[in-house]
C-alpha positions in Angstrom: -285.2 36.3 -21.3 -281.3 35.9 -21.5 -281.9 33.2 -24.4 -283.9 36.0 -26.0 -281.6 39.0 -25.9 -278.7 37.0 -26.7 -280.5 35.8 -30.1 -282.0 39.3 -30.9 -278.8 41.0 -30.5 -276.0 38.6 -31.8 -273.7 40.3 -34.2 -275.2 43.9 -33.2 -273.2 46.2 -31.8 -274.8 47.5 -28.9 -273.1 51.1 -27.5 -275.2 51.7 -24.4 -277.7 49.5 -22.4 -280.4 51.2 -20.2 -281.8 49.5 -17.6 -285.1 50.6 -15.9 -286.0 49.0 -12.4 -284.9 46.0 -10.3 -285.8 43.1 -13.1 -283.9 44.4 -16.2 -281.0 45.5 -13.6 -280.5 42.2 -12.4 -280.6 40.7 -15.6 -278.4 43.1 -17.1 -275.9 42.5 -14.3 -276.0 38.8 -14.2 -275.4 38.3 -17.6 -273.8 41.5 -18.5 -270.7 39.6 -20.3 -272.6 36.8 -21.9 -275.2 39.2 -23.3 -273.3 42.8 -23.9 -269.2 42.1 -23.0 -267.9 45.5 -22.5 -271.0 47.3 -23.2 -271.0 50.4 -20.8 -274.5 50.1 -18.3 -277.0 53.0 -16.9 -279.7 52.0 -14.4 -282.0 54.0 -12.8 -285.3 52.8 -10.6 -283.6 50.2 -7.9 -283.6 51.3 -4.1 -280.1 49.3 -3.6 -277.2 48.6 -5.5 -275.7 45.7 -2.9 -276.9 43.1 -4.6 -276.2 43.7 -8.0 -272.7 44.6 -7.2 -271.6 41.6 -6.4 -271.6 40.4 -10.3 -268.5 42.6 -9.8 -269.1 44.2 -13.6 -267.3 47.3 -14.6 -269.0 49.9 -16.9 -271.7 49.7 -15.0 -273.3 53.2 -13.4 -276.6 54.7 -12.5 -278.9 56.3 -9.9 -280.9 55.0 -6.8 -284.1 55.5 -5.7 -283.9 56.7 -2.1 -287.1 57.1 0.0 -288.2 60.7 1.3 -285.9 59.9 4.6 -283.2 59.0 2.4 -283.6 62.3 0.3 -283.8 64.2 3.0 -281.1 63.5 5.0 -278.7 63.3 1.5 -280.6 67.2 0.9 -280.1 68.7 4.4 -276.6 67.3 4.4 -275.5 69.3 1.2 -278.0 72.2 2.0 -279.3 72.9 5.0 -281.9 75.6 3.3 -283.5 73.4 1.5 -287.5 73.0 1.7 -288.7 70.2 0.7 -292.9 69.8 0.4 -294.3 66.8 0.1 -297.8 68.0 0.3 -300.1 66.2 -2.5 -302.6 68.2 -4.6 -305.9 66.5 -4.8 -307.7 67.0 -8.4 -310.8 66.0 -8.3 
């Protein structure tokens, strides 16, 4: 996959790279400077960042996935009169 990026975007200049889920982010990450040097990085869709971070990249930002304990206890801490339903609608 790197071999194919890096042919497919050589000579392109690239101002943003998205990347959706644990797969592209760990690509992404690995080979940030080989495939995009000093392209800025959003990710969204991994439950952890540990990993990833310690490719030690800069530009590199996004958002977590955290589990409904996780969401609650980040909710309750910054809003204590927040209800949160979880309830699931059945359509038959």
């Amino acid at each position: 996959m790197k071999n194919l990026f890096k042919e497919k975007y050589l000579g392109k200049k690239i101002d943003l790279v998205i990347a959706l889920d644990d797969a592209a982010v760990e690509l992404v990450t690995k080979f940030h400077t080989d495939l995009f040097p000093g392209t800025p990085v959003v990710f969204a869709g991994i439950t952890t960042f540990n990993e990833y971070s310690a490719f030690g990249r800069k530009k590199i930002t996004g958002v977590l996935e955290l589990g409904f304990r996780s969401l609650k206890m980040c909710v309750f801490r910054f809003s204590p009169f927040i209800v949160i339903d979880c309830s699931t609608i059945n359509s038959a």
